[in-house]
C-alpha positions as CSV (number, residue, x, y, z in Angstrom):
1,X,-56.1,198.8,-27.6
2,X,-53.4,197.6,-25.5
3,X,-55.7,196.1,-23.1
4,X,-57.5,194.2,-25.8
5,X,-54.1,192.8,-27.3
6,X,-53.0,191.3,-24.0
7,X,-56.2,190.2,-22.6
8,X,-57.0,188.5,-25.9
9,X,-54.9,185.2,-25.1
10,X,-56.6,185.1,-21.7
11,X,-59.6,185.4,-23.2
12,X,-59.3,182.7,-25.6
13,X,-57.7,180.4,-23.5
14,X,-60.7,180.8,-20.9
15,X,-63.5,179.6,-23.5
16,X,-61.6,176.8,-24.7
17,X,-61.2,175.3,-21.1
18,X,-64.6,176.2,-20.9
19,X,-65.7,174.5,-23.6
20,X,-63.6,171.2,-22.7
21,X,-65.0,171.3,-19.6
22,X,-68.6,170.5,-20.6
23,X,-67.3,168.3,-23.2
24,X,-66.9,164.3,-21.9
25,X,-65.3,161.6,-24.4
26,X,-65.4,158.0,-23.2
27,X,-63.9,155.3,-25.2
28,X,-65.4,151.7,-24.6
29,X,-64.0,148.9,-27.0
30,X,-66.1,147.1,-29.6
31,X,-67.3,144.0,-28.7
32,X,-65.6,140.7,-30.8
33,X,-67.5,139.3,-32.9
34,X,-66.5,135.4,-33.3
35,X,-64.5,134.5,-36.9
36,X,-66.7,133.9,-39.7
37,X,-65.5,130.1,-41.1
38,X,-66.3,130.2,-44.9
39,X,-67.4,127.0,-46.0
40,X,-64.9,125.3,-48.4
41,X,-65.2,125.7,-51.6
42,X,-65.8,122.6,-53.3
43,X,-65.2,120.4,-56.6
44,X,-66.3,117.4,-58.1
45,X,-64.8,114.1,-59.2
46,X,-66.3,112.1,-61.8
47,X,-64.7,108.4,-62.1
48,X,-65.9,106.8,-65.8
49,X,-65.7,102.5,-66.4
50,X,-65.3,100.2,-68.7
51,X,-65.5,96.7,-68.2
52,X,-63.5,94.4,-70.3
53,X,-62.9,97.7,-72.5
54,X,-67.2,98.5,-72.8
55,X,-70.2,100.4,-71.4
56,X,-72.4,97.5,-71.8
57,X,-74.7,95.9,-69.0
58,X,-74.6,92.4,-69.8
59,X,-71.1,92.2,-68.7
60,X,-71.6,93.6,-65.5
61,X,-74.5,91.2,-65.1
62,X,-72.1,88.1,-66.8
63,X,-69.4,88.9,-64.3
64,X,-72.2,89.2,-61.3
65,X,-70.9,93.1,-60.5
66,X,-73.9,95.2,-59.0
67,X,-71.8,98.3,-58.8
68,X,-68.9,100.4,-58.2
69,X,-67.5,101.0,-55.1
70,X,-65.5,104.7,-54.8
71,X,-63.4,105.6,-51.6
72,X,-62.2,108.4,-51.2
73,X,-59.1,108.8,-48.9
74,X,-57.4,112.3,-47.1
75,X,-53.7,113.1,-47.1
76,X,-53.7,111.0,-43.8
77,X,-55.3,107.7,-45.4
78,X,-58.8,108.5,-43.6
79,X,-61.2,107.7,-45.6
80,X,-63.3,111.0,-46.6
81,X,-66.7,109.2,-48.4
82,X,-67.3,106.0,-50.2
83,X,-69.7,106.1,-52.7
84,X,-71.9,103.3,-54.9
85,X,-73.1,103.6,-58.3
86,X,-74.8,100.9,-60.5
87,X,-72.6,98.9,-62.4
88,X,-74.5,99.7,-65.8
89,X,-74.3,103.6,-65.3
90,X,-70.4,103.5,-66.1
91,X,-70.4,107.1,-64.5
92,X,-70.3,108.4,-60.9
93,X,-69.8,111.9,-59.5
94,X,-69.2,112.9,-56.0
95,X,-68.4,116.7,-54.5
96,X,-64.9,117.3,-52.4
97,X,-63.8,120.1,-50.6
98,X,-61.0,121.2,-53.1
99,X,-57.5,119.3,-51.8
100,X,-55.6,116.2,-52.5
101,X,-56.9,112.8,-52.5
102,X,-56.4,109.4,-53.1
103,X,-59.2,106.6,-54.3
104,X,-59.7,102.9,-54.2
105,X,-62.3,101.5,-57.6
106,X,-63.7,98.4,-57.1
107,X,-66.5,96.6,-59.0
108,X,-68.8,94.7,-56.4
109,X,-71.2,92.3,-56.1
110,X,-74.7,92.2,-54.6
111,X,-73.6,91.9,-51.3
112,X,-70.9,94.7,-51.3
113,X,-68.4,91.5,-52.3
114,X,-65.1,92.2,-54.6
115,X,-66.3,91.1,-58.0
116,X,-62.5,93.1,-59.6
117,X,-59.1,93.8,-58.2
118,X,-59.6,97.2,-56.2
119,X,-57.5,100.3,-58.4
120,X,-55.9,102.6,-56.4
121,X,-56.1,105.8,-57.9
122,X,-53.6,108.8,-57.0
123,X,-53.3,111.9,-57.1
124,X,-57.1,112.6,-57.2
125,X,-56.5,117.0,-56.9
126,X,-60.2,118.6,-56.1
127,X,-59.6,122.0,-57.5
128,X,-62.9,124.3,-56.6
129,X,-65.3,124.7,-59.1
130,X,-64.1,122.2,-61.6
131,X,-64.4,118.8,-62.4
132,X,-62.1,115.9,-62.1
133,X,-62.4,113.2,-64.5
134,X,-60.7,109.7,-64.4
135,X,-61.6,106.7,-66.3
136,X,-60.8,103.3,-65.3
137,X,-61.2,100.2,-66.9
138,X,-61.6,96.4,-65.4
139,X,-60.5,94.2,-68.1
140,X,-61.5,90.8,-68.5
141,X,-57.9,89.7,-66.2
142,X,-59.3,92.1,-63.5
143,X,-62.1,89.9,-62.5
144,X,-61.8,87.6,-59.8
């Protein structure tokens, strides 16, 4: 019984080397995958007119303006899109990546010619999934 007592380490020792022997682990890294780039999320502006205080046609026609003329400027001053809507729709909307803005209005004529004063608009904030709206009106004195 002695025997078995002290040889028991050995014994024990032996079959795990054994085992580790047969036993081969090789670690190879992952390969990188490139960043995904979500899209940004994005948010709309809607700009509402008047002219000389009214949704009515015949004064765009009576001043000669065609449409509306939206531009849409970054942080930087580049301009981000410019957009045209009929006069006589009084309503425009146009999708942003959510961020700050800025925005020049300006009724125009036929031939993309200032009919109005331009309006600067500031702080135009595109916050995702919502919509901005901002009304302008171009009064009778706005005319050129």
């Amino acid at each position: 019984m002695d025997l078995r007592k002290r040889m028991l380490p050995f014994i024990t020792g032996a079959l795990a080397a054994a085992a580790l022997a047969g036993c081969q682990v090789a670690v190879e890294p992952l390969p990188v995958s490139p960043p995904v780039t979500a899209p940004a999320e994005t948010g709309t502006v809607t700009i509402r007119w008047l002219v000389a205080g009214r949704t009515d046609v015949a004064l765009c026609n009576g001043y000669g303006a065609s449409h509306l003329e939206l531009v849409i400027y970054d942080v930087n001053g580049s301009t981000v899109a410019r957009q045209y809507a009929p006069c006589g729709s009084f309503t425009t909307t146009l999708a942003l990546p959510a961020g700050s803005y800025t925005a020049d209005v300006t009724l125009v004529g036929p031939s993309n010619e200032a009919i109005s004063v331009t309006k600067p608009l500031a702080a135009v904030d595109v916050v995702a999934g919502t919509d901005l709206a901002i009304s302008v009106d171009f009064p009778s004195s706005s005319m050129l």
